[in-house]
C-alpha positions as CSV (number, residue, x, y, z in Angstrom):
1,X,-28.7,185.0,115.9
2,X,-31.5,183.2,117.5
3,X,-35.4,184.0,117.1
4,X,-35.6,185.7,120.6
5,X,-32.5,187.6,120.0
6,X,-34.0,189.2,116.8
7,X,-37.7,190.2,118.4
8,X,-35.6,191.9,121.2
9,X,-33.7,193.8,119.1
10,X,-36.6,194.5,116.4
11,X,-37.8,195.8,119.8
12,X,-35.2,198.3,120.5
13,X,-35.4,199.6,116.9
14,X,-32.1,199.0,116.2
15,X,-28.9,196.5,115.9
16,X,-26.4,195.1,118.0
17,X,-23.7,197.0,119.5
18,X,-20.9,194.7,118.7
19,X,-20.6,192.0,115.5
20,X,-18.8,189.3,115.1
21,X,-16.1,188.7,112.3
22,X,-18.6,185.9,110.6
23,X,-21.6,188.8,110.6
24,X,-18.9,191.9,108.9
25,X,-17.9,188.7,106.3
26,X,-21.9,188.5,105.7
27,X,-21.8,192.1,105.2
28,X,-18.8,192.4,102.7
29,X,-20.1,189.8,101.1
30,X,-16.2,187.5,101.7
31,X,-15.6,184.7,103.8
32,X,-14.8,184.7,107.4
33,X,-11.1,184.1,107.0
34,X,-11.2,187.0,104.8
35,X,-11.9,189.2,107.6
36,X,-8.3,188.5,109.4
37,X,-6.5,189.7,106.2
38,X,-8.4,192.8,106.4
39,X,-7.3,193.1,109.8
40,X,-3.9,192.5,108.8
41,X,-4.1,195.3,106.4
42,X,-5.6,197.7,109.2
43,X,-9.1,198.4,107.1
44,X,-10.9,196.8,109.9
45,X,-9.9,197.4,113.9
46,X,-11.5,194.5,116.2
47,X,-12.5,195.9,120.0
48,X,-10.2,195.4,122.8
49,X,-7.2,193.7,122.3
50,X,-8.4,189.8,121.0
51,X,-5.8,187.1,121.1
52,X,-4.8,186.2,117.4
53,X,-7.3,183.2,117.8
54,X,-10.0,184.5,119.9
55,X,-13.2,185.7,118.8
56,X,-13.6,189.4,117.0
57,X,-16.0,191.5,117.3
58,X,-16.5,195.0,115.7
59,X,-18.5,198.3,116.7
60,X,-21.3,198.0,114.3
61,X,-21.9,201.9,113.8
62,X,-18.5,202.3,113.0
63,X,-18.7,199.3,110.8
64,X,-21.6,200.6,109.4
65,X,-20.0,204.3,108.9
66,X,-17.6,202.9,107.0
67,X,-19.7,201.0,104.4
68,X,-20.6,204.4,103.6
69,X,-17.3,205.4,101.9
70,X,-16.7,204.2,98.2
71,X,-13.1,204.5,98.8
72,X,-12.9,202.3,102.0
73,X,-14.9,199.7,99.8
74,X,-12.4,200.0,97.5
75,X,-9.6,199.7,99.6
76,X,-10.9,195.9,101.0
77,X,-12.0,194.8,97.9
78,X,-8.3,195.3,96.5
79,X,-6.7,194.2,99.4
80,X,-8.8,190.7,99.1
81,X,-8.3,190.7,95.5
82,X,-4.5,191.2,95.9
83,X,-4.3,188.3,99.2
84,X,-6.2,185.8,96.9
85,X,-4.0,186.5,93.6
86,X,-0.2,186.0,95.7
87,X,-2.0,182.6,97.4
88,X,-2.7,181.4,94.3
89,X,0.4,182.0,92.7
90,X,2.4,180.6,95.8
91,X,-0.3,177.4,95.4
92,X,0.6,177.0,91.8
93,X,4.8,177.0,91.7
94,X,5.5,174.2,92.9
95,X,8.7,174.6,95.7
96,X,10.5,171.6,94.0
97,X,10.4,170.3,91.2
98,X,12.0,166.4,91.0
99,X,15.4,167.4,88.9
100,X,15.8,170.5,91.6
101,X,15.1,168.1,94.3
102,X,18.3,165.5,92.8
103,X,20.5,168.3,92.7
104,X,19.7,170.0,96.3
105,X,20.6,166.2,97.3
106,X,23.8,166.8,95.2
107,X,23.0,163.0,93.1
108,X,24.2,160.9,95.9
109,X,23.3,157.4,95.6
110,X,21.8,157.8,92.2
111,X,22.7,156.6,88.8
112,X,22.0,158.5,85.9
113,X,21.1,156.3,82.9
114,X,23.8,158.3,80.9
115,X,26.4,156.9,83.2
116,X,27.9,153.6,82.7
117,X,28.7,151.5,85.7
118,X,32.3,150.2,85.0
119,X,32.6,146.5,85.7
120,X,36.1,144.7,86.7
């Protein structure tokens, strides 16, 4: 938000009508990505109908009604706890490991050291 926006709303007494996803990630104290799995889980309902990878914004007195409720805290900061956890198991098991790899390939065109190569 830029200097002159801030005096003119310090003016009016009060905030914005609308924030963006990056200002309700400042708020929950997440990232900004975070704020599209919270979509996903319907904790947080952007205005309008934004494309998937258009800009958000949010009612801020709704937003702020809802910081209000304990349980509706709880609620995101599970959600985001559970996202993170499954991504980081996904990141660490590896999809293939070398041996699974040969045998999707079904060994052709390689020789095992335990096989002897018959010579005439």
């Amino acid at each position: 938000m830029k200097d002159d926006q801030r005096q003119f709303l310090g003016l009016l007494g009060q905030p914005p009508a609308r924030i963006t996803a990056e200002q309700v990630a400042w708020v929950l104290q997440c990232q900004p990505t975070d704020v599209a799995t919270l979509i996903g889980a319907r904790l947080l309902k952007p205005l309008g109908d934004p494309s998937p990878n258009g800009t958000k914004y949010f009612a801020t007195r709704e937003f702020l009604a809802q910081l209000e409720d304990r349980n509706w805290l709880n609620r995101v900061t599970l959600t985001l706890q559970q996202y993170w956890l499954e991504k980081n198991e996904r990141r660490a098991k590896p999809i293939f490991s070398s041996r699974q790899a040969l045998t999707a390939r079904g060994n052709k065109g390689v020789v095992s050291s335990e096989k002897q190569i018959a010579t005439p």
